[in-house]
N, C-alpha and C positions, 0 to 999 in steps of 0.2 A: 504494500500500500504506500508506505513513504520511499523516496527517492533516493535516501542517504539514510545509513548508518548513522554516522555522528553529526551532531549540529553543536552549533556554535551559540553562547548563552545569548545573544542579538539577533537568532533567529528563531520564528512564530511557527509552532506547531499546530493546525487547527484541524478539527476531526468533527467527527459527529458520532453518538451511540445511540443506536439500531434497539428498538426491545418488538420482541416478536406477541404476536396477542396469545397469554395464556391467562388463567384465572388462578394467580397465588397474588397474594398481596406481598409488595415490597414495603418495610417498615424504613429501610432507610440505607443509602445509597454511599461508598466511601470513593474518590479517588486520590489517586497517589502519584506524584512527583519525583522522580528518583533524580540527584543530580551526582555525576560524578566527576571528581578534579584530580589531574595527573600533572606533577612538578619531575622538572629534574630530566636525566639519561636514565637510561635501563638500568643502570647499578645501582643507582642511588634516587631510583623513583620510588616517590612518595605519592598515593591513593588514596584521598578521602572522599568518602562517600554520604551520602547525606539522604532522608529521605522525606517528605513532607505529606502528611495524608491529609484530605478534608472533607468532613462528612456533610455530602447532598443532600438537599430536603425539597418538597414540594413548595 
């Protein structure tokens, strides 16, 4: 679906989510954010990962 692997924090991700008709009730909706940051060479890279969730309501 997306074009690229990696993006760059200045570039806009935008999507849409699909829900098919069935009869369960959703109580409540979360999405999540994952950022990841890579410094340095291969020897001495350093990887922090970060992740942010936020929960969806009507």
């Amino acid at each position: 679906e997306y074009n690229k692997s990696k993006y760059h924090l200045k570039d806009v991700v935008i999507g849409k989510v699909f829900f098919l008709l069935v009869r369960i009730r959703i109580k409540y909706m979360e999405i999540c954010l994952l950022k990841k940051e890579s410094t340095g060479q291969r020897a001495a890279q350093r990887v922090q990962r970060d992740g942010d969730a936020d929960q969806v309501r009507d």
